[in-house]
C-alpha positions as CSV (number, residue, x, y, z in Angstrom):
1,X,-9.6,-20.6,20.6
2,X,-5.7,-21.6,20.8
3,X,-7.0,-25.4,20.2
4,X,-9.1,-24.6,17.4
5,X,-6.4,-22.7,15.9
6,X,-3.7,-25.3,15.9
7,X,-6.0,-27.8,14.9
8,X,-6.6,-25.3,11.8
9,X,-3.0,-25.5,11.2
10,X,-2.7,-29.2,11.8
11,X,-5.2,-29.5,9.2
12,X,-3.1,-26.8,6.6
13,X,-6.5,-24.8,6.3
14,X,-4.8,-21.4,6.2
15,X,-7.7,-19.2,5.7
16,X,-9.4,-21.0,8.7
17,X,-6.4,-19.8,10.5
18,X,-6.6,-16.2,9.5
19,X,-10.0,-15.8,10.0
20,X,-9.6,-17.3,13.8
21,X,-6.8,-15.0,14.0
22,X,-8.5,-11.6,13.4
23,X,-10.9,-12.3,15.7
24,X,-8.5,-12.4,18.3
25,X,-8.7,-9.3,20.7
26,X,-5.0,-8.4,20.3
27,X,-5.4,-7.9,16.1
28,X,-8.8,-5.9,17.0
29,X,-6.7,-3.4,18.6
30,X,-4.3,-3.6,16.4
31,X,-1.5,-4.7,18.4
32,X,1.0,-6.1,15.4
33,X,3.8,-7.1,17.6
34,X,1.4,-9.8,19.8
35,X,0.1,-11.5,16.5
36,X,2.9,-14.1,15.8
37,X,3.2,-14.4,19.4
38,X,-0.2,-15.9,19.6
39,X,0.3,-18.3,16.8
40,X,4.1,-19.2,17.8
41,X,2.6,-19.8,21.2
42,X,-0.1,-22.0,20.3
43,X,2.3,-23.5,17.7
44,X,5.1,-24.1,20.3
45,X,2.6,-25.6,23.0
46,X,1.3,-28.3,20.5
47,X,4.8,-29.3,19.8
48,X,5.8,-29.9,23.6
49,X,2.8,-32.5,23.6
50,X,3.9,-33.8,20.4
51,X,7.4,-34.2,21.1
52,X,8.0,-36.5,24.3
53,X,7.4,-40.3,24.4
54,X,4.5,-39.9,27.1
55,X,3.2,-36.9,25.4
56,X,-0.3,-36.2,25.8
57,X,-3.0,-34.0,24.0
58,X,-5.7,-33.1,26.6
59,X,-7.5,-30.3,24.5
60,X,-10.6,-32.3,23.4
61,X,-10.5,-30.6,19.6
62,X,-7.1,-31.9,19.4
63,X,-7.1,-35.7,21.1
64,X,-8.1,-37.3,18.0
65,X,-4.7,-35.4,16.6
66,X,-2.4,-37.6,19.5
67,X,-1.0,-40.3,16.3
68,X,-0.7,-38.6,13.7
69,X,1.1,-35.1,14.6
70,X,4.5,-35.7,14.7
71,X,7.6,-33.0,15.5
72,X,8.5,-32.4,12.2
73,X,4.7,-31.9,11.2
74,X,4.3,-29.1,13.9
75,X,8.1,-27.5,12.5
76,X,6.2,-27.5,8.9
77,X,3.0,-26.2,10.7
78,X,5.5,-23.2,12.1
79,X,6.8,-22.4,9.0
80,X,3.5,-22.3,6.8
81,X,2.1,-19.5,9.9
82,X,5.3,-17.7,8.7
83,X,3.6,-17.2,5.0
84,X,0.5,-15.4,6.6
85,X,1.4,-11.3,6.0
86,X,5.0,-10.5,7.3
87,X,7.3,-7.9,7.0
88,X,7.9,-7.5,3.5
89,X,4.6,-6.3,1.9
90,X,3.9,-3.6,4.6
91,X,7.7,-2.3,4.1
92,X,7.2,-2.5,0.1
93,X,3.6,-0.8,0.4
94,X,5.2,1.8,2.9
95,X,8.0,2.6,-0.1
96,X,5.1,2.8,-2.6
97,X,3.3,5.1,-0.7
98,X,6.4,7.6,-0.3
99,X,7.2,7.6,-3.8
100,X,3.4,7.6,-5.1
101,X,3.2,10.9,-2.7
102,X,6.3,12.4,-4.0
103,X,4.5,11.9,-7.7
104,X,1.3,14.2,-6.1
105,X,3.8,16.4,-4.6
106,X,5.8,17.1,-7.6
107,X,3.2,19.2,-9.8
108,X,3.4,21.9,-6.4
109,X,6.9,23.2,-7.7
110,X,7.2,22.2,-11.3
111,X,3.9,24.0,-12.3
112,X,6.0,27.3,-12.4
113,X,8.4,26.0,-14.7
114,X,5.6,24.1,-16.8
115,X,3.6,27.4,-17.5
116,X,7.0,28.6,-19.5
117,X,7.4,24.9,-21.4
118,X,3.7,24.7,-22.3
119,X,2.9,28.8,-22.9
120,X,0.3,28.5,-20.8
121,X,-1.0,31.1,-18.5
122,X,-1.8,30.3,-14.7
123,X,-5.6,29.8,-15.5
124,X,-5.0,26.9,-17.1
125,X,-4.5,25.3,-13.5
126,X,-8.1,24.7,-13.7
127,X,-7.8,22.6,-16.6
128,X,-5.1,19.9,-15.2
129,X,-6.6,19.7,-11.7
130,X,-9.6,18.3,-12.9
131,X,-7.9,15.5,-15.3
132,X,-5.8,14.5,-12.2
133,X,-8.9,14.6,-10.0
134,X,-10.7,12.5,-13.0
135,X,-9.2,9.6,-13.2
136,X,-8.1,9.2,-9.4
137,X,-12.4,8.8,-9.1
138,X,-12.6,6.9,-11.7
139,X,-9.7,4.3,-10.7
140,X,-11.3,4.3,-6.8
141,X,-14.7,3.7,-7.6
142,X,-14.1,0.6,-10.1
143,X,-11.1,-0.9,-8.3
144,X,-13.7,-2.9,-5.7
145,X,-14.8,-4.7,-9.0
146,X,-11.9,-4.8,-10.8
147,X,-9.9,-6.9,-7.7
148,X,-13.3,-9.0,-7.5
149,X,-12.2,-9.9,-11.1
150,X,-8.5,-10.1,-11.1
151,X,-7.7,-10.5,-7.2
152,X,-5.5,-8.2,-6.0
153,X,-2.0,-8.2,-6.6
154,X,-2.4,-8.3,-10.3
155,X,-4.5,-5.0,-10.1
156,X,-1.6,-3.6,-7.7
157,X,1.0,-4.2,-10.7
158,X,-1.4,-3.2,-13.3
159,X,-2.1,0.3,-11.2
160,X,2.1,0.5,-10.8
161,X,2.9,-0.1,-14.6
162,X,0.2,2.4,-15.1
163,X,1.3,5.3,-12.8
164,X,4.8,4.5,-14.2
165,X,4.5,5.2,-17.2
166,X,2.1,8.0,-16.8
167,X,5.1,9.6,-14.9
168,X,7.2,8.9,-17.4
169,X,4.6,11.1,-20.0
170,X,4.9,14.2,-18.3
171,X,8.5,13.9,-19.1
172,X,8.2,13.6,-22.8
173,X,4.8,15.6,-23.3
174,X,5.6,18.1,-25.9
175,X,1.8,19.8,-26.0
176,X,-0.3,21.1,-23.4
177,X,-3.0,18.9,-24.7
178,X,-0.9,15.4,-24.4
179,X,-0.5,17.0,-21.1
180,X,-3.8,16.8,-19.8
181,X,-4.4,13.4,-21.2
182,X,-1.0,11.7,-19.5
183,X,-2.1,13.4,-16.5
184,X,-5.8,11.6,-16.7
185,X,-4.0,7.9,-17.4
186,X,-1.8,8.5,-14.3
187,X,-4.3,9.7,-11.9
188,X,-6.0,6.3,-12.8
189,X,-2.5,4.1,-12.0
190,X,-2.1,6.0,-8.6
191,X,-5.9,6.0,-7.9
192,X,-5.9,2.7,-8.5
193,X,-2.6,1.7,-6.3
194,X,-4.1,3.8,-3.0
195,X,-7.4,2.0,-3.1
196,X,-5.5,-1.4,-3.9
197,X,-3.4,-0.8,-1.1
198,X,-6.0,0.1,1.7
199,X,-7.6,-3.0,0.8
200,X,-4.7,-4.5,1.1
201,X,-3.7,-3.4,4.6
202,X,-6.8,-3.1,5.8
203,X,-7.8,-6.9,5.9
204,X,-4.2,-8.5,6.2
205,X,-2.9,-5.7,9.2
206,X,-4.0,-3.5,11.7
207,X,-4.2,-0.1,12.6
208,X,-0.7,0.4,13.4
209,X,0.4,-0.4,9.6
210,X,-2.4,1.6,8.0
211,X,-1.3,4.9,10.0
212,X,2.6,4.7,8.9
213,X,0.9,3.7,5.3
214,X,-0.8,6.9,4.9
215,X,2.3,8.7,7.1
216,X,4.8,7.2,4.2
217,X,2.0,9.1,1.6
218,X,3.1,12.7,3.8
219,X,7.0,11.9,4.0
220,X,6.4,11.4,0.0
221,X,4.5,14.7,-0.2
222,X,7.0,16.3,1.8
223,X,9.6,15.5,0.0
224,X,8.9,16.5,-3.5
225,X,9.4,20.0,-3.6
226,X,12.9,19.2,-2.3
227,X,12.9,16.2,-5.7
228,X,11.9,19.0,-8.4
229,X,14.2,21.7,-6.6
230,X,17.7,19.2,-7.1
231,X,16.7,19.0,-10.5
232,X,15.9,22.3,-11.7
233,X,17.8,24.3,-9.3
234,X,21.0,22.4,-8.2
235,X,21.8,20.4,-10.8
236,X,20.5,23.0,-14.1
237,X,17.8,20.7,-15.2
238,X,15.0,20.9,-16.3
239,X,11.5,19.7,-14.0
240,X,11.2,16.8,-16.7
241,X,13.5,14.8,-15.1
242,X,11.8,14.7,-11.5
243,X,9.1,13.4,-13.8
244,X,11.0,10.7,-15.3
245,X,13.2,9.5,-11.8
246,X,9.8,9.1,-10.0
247,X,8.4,7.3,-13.1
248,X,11.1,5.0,-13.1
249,X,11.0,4.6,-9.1
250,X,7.3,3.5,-9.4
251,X,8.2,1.1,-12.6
252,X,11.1,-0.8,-10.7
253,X,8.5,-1.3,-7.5
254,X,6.1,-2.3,-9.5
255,X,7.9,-5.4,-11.0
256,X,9.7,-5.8,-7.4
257,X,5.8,-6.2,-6.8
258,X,5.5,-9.0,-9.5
259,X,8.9,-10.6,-9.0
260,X,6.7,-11.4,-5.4
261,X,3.6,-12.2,-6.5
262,X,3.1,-15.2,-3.6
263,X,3.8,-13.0,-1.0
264,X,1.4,-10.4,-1.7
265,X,-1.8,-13.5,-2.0
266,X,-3.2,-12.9,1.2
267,X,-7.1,-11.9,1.3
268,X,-9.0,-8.5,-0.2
269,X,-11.5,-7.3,1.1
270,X,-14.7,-9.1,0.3
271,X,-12.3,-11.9,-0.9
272,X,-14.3,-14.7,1.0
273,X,-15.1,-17.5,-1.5
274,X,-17.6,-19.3,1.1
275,X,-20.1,-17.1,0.7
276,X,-22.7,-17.8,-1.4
277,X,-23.5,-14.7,-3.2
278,X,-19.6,-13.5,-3.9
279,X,-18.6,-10.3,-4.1
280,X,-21.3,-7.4,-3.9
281,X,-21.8,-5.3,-7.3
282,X,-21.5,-1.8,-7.2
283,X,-25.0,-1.1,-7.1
284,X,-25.9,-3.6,-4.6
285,X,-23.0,-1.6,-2.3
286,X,-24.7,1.9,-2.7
287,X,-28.0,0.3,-1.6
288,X,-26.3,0.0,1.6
289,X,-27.4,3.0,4.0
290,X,-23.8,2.5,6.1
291,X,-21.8,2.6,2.9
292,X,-23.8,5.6,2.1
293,X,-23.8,7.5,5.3
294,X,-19.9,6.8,4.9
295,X,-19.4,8.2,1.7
296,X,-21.1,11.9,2.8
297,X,-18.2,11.3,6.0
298,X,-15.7,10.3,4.0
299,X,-16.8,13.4,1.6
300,X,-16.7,15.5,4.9
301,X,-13.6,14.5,5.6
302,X,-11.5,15.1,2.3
303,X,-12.9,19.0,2.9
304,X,-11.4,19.7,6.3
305,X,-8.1,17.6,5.2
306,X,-7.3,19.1,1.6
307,X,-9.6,22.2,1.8
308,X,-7.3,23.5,5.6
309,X,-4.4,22.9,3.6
310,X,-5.4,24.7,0.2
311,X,-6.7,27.5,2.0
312,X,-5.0,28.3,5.3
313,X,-2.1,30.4,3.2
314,X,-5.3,32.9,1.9
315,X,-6.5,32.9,5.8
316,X,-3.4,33.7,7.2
317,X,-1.8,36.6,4.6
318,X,-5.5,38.1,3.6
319,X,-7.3,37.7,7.1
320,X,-4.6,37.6,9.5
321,X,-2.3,39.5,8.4
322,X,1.0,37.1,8.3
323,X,3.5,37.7,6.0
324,X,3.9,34.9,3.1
325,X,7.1,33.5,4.5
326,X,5.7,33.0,8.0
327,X,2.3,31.6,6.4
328,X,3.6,29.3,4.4
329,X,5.7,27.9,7.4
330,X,3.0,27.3,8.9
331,X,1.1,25.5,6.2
332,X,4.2,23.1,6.0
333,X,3.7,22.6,9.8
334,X,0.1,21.4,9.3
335,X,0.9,18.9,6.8
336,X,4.2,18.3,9.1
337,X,1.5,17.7,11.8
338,X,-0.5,15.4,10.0
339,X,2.4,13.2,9.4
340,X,3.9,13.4,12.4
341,X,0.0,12.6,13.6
342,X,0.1,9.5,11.6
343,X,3.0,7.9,12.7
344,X,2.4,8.6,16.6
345,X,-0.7,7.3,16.3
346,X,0.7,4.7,14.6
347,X,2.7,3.6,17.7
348,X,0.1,4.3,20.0
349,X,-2.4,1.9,18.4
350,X,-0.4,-1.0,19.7
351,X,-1.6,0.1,23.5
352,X,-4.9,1.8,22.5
353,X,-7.8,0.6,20.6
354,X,-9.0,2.1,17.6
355,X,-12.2,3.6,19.4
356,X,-9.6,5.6,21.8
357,X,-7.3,7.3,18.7
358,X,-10.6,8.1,16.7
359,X,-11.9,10.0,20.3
360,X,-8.4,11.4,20.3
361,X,-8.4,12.8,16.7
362,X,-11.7,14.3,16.7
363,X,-11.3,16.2,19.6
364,X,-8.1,17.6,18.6
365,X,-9.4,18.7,15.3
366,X,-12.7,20.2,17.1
367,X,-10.6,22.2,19.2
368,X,-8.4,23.2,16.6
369,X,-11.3,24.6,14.6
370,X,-12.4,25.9,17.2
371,X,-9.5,28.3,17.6
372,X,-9.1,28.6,14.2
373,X,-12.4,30.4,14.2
374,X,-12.4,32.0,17.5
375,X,-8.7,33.7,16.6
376,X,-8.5,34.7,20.3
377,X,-4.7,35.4,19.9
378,X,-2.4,34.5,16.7
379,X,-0.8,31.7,18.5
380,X,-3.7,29.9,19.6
381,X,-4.9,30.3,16.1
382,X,-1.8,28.7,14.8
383,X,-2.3,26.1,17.4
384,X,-5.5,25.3,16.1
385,X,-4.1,24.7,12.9
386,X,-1.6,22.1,13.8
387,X,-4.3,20.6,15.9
388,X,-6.2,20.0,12.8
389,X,-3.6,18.5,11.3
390,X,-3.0,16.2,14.4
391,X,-6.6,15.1,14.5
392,X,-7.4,14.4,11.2
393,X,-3.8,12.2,10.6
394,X,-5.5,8.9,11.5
395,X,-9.3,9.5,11.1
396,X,-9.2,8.0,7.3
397,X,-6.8,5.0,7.8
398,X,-8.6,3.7,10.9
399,X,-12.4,4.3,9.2
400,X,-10.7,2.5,6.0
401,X,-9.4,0.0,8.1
402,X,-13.0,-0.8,10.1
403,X,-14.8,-1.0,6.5
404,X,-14.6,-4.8,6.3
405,X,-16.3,-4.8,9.6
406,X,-18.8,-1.8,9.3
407,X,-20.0,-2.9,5.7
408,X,-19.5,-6.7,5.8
409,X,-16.8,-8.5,3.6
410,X,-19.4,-9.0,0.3
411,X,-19.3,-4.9,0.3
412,X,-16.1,-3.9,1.8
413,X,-13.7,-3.8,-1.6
414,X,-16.4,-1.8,-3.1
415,X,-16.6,0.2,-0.3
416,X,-12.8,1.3,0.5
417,X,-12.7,2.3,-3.2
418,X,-16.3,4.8,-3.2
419,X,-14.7,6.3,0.2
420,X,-10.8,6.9,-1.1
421,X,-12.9,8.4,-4.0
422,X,-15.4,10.3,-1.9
423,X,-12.8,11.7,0.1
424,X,-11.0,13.3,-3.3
425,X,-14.1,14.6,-4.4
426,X,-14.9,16.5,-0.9
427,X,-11.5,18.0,-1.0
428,X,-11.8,19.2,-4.4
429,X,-15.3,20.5,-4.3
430,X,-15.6,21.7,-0.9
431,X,-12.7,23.9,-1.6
432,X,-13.6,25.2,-4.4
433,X,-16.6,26.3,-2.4
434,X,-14.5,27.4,0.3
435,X,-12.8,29.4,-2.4
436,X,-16.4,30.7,-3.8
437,X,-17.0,32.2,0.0
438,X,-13.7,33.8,0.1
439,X,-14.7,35.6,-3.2
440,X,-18.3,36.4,-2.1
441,X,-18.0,36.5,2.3
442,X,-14.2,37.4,2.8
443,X,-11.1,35.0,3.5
444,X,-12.0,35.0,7.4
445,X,-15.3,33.0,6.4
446,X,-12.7,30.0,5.9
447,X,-12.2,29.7,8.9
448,X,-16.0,29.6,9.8
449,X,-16.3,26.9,7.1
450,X,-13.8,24.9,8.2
451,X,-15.1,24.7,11.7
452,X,-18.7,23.8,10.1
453,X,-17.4,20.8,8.1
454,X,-15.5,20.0,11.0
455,X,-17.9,19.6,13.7
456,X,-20.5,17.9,11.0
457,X,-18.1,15.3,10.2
458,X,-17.6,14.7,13.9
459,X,-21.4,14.4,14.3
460,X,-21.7,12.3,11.3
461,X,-19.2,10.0,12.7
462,X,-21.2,9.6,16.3
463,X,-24.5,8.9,13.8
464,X,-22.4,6.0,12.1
465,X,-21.4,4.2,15.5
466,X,-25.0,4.0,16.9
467,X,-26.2,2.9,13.1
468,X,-23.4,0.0,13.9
């Protein structure tokens, strides 16, 4: 394989070169730090035959290469492996992820203080969550066709300049009604920039990346009550300006973004030109029974994530008994336990497979749910709680990460952006039916219900590896 690699580089046929290198077994498992080394090794080894006067190329593929591969052709050969993805798009993406989190984060805090700029009672809650939802669904399911159109990073800067100036709305909104519709056009710019950038990562890194990707999304998340609290609170602002420093944070990465437009050309997923038929349409996607069978996980999924979070505080202080302080504590250390999940597993992906961390994670969130429901003693409950958190921190990134593989590259793009959107729409509607048997069972039945969508998504999951 080392022959037929250097001999792709010796020829400048890049994408040859990429494709030979994902299918090496140390990118399958997602073990970043041996990538170069492959290529650097292979790149070094042809240059020791080229470089002495009785030099010799015994690697048959390679022979006919013995005249007319000089030193400074493998130096130049070096350099160009250099341009495959490095550094700098995963740390940019990473940034983008934090401040696109803080921008979900904000509304948490600063809905108090809207109510009083807007006059609008609590109930109308239920208005903006489903613009914000809206458009999110609408950017994930047409971004796979969208980036078959424009190729990636133009969609990437398009979603940025988008969420930016959305951001920038809420700061100058003056009705409740301009509100709802500057809410709608930036759920579209940051539903657009996740699913660009899990196609992104998924195809041009490996597991390792993807986790501290989605962790950067929770540091982000984490942060923004803290954002709006320095404004309103410390400073004697108002929550606008949160609004406007975030906008402005996404606007500035945005044309960092553009200012490096040749760094960010690597492939998307379903990207491959050499196929025939191109890039799958939507419809040709959902005739897929593994895309489909995914979406119901990936629908699964978004319920046990957002609807443990949502509804945990009304478990805890209405069936349990914990006071607010102590229950909301203990929310923040489930989401601190699904970062903290994210970037651990992050790091153990360079020594374990992906098969090993998904076994991990659904066994911890199984067991968490497990004495989530059973409430044998208030700690074990609690503990079950973080353990959800833990186990469910790298289930999405690694699944979004195998779609190329699972669905095929003609379907993939499609795919990544039907599952970021499935999972919204699971945590949206399975709470609010989590919410409907709080209101008609009790608040303990959330608890049941978690542990149900749990242990079907884990049964799903075992369904879609013997379909594979």
């Amino acid at each position: 394989m080392q022959a037929h690699l250097v001999e792709a580089f010796v020829g400048s046929d890049v994408n040859q070169v990429y494709a030979l290198w994902r299918g090496h077994d140390s990118f399958r498992a997602g073990r970043s730090i041996h990538r170069f080394q492959f290529i650097t090794a292979s790149i070094a080894k042809l240059r020791r035959s080229c470089s002495g006067p009785n030099a010799t190329i015994t690697t048959p593929p390679l022979r006919a290469l013995r005249e007319r591969v000089s030193l400074r052709r493998s130096l130049a050969i070096e350099r160009a492996a250099l341009k495959l993805p490095t550094v700098f798009p995963i740390l940019v993406a990473c940034i983008v992820f934090v401040v696109i989190g803080i921008a979900s984060g904000l509304l948490n805090i600063a809905w108090t203080y809207m109510q009083a700029t807007f006059d609008v009672s609590h109930d109308s809650l239920a208005t903006l969550a489903p613009a914000t939802m809206l458009g999110g669904l609408i950017a994930a399911f047409l971004s796979g066709t969208v980036i078959g159109k424009f190729s990636l990073a133009p969609v990437l800067v398009g979603g940025m300049a988008i969420a930016g100036v959305g951001l920038l709305g809420y700061s100058i909104a003056p009705l409740w009604v301009i509100l709802l519709a500057v809410a709608f056009f930036t759920s579209i710019g940051k539903g657009t920039i996740d699913a660009a950038l899990n196609n992104f990562v998924s195809v041009n890194y490996g597991a390792s990346e993807m986790n501290w990707l989605h962790a950067c999304w929770g540091i982000g998340l984490t942060i923004a009550p803290s954002v709006v609290t320095f404004f309103v609170l410390d400073q004697g602002g108002r929550w606008q300006t949160s609004y406007l420093i975030v906008g402005l944070a996404v606007l500035l990465l945005g044309l960092v973004i553009l200012l490096s437009l040749p760094v960010w050309r690597f492939k998307s997923a379903g990207g491959d030109k050499e196929k025939p038929k191109g890039r799958a349409t939507m419809s040709e996607t959902l005739r897929q029974p593994i895309v489909l069978i995914g979406l119901v996980f990936f629908f699964l999924y978004g319920g046990v994530e957002i609807g443990t979070g949502q509804l945990a505080n009304t478990l805890l202080i209405e069936a349990r008994g914990l006071p607010q302080g102590v229950a909301s504590n203990w929310v923040g250390a489930y989401w601190g336990s699904f970062t903290i999940g994210r970037i651990l597993m992050g790091l153990l992906a360079m020594r374990l497979g992906d098969r090993a961390l998904l076994n991990i994670c659904f066994a911890s969130t199984v067991l968490g749910a497990t004495l989530l429901v059973a409430n044998f003693h208030e700690i074990l409950s609690l503990a079950g709680l973080l353990g959800i958190g833990f186990g469910m921190s790298a289930i999405f990134p690694i699944l979004i990460l195998q779609t190329n593989d699972r669905v095929g590259r003609r379907h993939a793009a499609n795919a990544i952006g039907f599952q970021v959107g499935c999972a919204g729409l699971g945590g949206a509607a399975l709470t609010g039916l989590g919410g409907v048997f709080v209101e008609y069972v009790g608040p303990e039945s959330i608890s049941a219900f978690a542990f149900v969508c749990a242990a079907l998504m884990t049964l799903l999951f075992q369904f879609m590896i013997r379909w594979e």
